[in-house]
VOPAGU-2260 file (C-alpha; in pm, 1 decimal, decimal comma):
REM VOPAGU-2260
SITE   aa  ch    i         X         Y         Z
SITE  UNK   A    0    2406,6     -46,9     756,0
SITE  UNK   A    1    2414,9     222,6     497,5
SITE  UNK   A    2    2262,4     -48,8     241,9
SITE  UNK   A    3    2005,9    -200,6     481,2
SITE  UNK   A    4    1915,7     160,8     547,7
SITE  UNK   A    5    1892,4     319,4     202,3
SITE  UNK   A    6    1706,3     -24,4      65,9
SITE  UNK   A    7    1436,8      43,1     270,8
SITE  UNK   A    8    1401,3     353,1     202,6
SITE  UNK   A    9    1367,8     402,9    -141,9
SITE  UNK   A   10    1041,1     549,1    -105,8
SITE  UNK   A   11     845,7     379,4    -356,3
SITE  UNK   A   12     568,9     559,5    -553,7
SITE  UNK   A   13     760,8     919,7    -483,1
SITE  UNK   A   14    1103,5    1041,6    -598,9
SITE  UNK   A   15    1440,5     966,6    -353,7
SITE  UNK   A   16    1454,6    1373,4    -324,0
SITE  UNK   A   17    1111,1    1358,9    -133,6
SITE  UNK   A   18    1069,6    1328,9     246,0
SITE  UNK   A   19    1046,9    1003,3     424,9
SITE  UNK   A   20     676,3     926,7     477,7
SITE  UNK   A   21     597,7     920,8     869,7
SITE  UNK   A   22     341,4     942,5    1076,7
SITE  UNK   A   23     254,3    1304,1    1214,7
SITE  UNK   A   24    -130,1    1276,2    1250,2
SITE  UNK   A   25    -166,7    1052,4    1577,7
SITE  UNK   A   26    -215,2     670,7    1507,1
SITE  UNK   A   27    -581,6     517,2    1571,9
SITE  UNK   A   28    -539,6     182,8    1590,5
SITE  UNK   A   29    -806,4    -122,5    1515,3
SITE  UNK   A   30    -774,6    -463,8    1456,4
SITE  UNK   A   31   -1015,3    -732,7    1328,2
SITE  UNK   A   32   -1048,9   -1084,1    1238,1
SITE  UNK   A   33    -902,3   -1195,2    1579,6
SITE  UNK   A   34   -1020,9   -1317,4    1889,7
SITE  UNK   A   35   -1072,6   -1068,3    2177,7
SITE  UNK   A   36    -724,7   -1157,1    2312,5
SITE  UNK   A   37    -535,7   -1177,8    1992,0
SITE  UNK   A   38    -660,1    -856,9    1909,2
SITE  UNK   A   39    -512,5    -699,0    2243,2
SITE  UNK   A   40    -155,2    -837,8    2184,0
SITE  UNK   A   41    -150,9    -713,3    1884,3
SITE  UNK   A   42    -272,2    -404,0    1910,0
SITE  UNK   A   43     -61,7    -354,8    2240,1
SITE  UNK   A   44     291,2    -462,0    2095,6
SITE  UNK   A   45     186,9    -242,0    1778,8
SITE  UNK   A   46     116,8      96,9    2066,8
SITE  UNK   A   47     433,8     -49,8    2193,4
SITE  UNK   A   48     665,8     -30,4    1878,7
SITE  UNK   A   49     515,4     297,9    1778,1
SITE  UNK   A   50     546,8     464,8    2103,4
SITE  UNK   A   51     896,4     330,3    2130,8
SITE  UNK   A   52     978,4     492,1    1787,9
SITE  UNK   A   53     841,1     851,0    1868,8
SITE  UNK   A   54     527,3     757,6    1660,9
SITE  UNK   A   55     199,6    1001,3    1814,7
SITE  UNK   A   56     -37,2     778,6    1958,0
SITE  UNK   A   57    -430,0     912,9    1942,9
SITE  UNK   A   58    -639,1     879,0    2270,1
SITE  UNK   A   59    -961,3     710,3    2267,0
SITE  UNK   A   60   -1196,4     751,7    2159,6
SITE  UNK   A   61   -1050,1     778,7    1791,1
SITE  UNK   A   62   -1109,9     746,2    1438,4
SITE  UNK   A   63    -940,0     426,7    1309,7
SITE  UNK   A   64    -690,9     502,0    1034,3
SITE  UNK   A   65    -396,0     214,1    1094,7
SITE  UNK   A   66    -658,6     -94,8    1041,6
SITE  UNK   A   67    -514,6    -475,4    1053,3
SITE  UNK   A   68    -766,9    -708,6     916,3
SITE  UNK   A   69    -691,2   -1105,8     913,6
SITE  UNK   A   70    -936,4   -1312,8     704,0
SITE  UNK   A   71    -888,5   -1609,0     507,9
SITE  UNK   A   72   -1091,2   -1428,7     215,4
SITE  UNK   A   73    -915,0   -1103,4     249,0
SITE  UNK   A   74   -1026,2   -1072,6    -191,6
SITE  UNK   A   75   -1380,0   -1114,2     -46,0
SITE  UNK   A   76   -1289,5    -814,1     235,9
SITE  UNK   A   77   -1161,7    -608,4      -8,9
SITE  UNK   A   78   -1446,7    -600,1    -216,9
SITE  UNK   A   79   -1730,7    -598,6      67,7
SITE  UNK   A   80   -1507,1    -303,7     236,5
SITE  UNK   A   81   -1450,5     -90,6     -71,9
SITE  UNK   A   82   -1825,3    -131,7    -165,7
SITE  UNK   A   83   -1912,4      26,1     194,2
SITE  UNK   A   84   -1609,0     279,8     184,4
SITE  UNK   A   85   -1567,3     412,1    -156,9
SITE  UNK   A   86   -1261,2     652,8     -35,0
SITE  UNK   A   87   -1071,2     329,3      82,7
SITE  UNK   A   88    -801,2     350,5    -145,5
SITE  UNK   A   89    -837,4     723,8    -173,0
SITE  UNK   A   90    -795,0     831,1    -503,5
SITE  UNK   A   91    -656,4     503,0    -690,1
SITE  UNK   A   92    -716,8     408,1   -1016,2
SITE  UNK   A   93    -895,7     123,4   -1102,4
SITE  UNK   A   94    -567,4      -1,1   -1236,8
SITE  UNK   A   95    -389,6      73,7    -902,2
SITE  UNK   A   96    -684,9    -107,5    -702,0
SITE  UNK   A   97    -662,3    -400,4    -949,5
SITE  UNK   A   98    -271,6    -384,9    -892,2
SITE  UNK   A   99    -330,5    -418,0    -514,3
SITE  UNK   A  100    -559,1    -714,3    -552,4
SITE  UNK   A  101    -332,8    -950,9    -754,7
SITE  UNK   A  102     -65,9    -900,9    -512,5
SITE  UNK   A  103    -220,2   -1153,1    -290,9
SITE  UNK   A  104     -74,8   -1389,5    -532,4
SITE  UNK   A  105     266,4   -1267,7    -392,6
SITE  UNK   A  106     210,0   -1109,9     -25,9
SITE  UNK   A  107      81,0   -1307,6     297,2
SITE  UNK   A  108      12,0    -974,3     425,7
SITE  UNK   A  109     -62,2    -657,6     224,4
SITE  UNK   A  110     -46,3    -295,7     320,3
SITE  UNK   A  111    -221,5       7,8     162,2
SITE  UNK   A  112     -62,7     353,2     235,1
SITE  UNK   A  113    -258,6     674,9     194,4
SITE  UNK   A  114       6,7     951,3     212,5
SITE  UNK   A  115    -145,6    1300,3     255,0
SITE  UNK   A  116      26,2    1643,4     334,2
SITE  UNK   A  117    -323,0    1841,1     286,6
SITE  UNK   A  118    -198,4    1948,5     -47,2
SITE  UNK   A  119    -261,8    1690,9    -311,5
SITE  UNK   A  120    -183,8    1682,4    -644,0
SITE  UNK   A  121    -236,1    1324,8    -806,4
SITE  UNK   A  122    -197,3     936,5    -669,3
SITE  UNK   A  123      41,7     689,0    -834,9
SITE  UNK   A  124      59,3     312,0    -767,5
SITE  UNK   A  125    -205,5     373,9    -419,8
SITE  UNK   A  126      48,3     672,9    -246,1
SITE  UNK   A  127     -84,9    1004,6    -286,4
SITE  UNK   A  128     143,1    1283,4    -403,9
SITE  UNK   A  129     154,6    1597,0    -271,7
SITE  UNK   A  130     270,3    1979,6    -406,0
SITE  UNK   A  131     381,8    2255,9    -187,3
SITE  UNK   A  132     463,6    2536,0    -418,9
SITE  UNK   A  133     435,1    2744,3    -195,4
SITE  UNK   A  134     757,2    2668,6      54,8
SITE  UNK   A  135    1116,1    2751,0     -65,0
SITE  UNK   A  136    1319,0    2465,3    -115,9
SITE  UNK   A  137    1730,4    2453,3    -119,7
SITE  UNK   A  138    2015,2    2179,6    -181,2
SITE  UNK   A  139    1956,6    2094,9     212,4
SITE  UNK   A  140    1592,2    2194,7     267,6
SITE  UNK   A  141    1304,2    2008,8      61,8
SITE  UNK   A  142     980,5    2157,5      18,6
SITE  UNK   A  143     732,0    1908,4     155,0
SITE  UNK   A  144     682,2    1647,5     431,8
SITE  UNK   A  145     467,5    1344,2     391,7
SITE  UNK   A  146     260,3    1234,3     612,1
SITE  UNK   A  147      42,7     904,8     647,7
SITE  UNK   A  148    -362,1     964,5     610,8
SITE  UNK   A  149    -418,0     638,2     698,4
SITE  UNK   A  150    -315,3     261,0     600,8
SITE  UNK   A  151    -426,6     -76,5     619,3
SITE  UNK   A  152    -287,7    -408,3     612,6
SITE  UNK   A  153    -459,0    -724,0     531,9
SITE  UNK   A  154    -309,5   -1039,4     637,2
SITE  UNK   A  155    -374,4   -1382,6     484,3
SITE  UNK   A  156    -449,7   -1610,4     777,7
SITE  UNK   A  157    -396,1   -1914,3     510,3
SITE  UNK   A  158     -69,8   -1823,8     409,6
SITE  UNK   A  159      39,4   -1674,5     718,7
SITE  UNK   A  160      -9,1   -2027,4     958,6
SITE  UNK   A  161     387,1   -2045,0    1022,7
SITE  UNK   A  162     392,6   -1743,5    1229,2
SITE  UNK   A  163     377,9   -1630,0    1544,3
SITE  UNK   A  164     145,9   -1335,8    1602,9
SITE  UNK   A  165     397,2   -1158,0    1759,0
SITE  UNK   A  166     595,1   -1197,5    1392,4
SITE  UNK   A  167     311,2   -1094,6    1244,9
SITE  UNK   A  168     239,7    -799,3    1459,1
SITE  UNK   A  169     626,4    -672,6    1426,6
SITE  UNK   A  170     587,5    -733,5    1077,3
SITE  UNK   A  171     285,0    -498,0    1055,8
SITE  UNK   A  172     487,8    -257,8    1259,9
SITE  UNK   A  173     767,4    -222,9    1050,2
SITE  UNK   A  174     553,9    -212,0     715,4
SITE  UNK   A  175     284,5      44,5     838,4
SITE  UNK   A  176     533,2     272,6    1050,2
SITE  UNK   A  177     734,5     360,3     731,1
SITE  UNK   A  178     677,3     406,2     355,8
SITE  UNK   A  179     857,9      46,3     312,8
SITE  UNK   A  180    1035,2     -85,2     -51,9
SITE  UNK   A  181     825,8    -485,0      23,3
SITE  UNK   A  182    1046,9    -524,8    -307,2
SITE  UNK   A  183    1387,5    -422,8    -147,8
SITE  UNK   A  184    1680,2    -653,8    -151,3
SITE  UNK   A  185    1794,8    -641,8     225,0
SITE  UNK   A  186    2077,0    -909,6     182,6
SITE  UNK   A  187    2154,8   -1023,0     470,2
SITE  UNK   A  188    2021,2    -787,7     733,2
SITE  UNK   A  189    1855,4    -881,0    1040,9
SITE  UNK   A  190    1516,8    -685,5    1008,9
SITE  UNK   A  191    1149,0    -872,8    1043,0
SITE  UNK   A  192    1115,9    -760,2     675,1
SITE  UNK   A  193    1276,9   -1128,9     543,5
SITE  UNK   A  194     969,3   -1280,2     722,1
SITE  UNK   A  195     799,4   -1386,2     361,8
SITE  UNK   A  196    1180,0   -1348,8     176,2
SITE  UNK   A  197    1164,1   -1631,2     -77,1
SITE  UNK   A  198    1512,4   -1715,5       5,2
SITE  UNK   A  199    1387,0   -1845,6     360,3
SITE  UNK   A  200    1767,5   -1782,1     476,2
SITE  UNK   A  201    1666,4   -1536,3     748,9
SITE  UNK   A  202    1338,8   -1617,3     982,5
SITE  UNK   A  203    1325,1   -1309,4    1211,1
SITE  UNK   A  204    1174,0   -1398,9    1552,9
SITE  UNK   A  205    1054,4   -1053,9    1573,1
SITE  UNK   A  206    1125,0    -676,3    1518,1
SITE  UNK   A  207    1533,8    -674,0    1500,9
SITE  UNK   A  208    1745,3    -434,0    1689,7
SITE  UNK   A  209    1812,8    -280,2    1333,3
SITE  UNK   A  210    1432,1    -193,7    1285,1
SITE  UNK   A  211    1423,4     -78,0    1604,1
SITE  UNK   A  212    1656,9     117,7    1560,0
SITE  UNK   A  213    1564,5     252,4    1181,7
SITE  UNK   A  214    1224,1     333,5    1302,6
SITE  UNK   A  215    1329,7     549,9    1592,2
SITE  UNK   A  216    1582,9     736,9    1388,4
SITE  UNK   A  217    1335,7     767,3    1129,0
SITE  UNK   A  218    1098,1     930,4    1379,3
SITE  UNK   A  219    1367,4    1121,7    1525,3
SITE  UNK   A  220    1525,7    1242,5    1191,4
SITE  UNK   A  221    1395,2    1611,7    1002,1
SITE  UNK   A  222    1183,6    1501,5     732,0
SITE  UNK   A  223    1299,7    1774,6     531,5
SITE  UNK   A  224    1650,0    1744,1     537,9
SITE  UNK   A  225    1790,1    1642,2     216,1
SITE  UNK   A  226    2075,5    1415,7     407,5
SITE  UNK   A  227    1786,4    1256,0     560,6
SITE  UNK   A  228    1938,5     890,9     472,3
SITE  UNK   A  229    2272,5     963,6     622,2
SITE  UNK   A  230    2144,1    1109,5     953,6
SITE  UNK   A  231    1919,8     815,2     992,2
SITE  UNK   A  232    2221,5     556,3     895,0
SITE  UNK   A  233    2448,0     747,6    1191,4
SITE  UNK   A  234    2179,8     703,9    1418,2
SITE  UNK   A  235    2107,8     351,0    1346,3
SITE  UNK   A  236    2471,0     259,5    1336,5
SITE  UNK   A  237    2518,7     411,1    1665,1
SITE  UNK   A  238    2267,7     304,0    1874,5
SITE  UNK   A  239    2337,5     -64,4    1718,5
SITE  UNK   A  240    2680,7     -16,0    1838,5
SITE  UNK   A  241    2654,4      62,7    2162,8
């Protein structure tokens, strides 16, 4: 448990001694590219998971910032979306954009995080990074919390035939409720992350009672404690366990 929980939390594009990125702004959800049911199971098993979590929940009417788009041209989205919304991948690169892009090559489904704390001081590889200079920080007590701005996932209808949409909602789940290592080795652990492993050992039905688990303790957990990782792995453990 203490690997499954510290591989997925590795926090990529920010240092280990950051906060955990988490949602604190409520969630607006929207999803395209589906039919009008599809688009209500997923959207209502993705209220579902967050609520179940601790994640805030906006009420409509809202602005969208967690956006799932399925396409079978999600290149072609990409480029017709950032042409209408040039602060889509906030302050990328084109390097970092680029970067995105050819990791359709890789991912079935790809997620873009905008991470915002209202004080930013730079963007690397598509998170923003904030500075607080301003709050005292100690050997138990960091400095700054991360929040999500927004995020969006694309997901490759083409490559992503296999699953079930309830996969591929829990998958989306999982990926946009937490800052997520994609790249973490998870071994054996039962979490709906192994849904595109290359390994093809694992074949989650659905969101794991380890996720479930992780994601409430993550939302349950003080972002600025500095034992963060080991709070969240006691929690997980235990309710697991019970």
């Amino acid at each position: 448990m203490d690997a499954f929980v510290h591989a997925i939390t590795r926090n990529p594009g920010l240092s280990d001694d950051d906060s955990l990125v988490r949602w604190n702004t409520p969630i607006c959800l929207l999803v395209a590219g589906l039919t009008a049911e599809k688009v209500k199971i997923m959207s209502d098993r993705l209220s579902q998971i967050s609520s179940s979590a601790g994640a805030p929940l906006a009420r409509a009417p809202c602005h969208p910032n967690f956006i799932i788009v399925a396409t079978s041209e999600p290149d072609r989205v990409l480029d017709t979306w950032h042409a209408r919304d040039s602060r889509l991948f906030g302050d990328a690169t084109p390097a970092q954009i680029r970067q995105f892009r050819e990791s359709s090559q890789s991912r079935p489904v790809r997620v873009w995080y905008n991470i915002d704390t209202g004080r930013k001081s730079g963007m690397r590889n598509g998170h923003f990074i904030p500075s607080n200079t301003r709050a005292e920080s100690s050997a138990f007590v960091a400095n700054t919390v991360f929040d999500f701005f927004s995020i969006f996932a694309i997901i490759d209808t083409d490559r992503t035939e296999h699953c079930t949409l309830e996969q591929l909602a829990d998958y989306v789940a999982m990926t946009g409720l937490t800052n997520v290592d994609l790249d973490a080795d998870l071994g054996s652990a039962p979490s709906i992350l192994q849904l595109f492993a290359p390994s093809g050992e694992y074949q989650p039905s659905g969101l794991s009672s380890w996720d479930a688990a992780f994601l409430k303790a993550l939302y349950q957990s003080n972002q600025t404690s500095r034992t963060r990782r080991f709070e969240i792995t006691e929690r997980v453990t235990h309710d697991i366990s019970r």
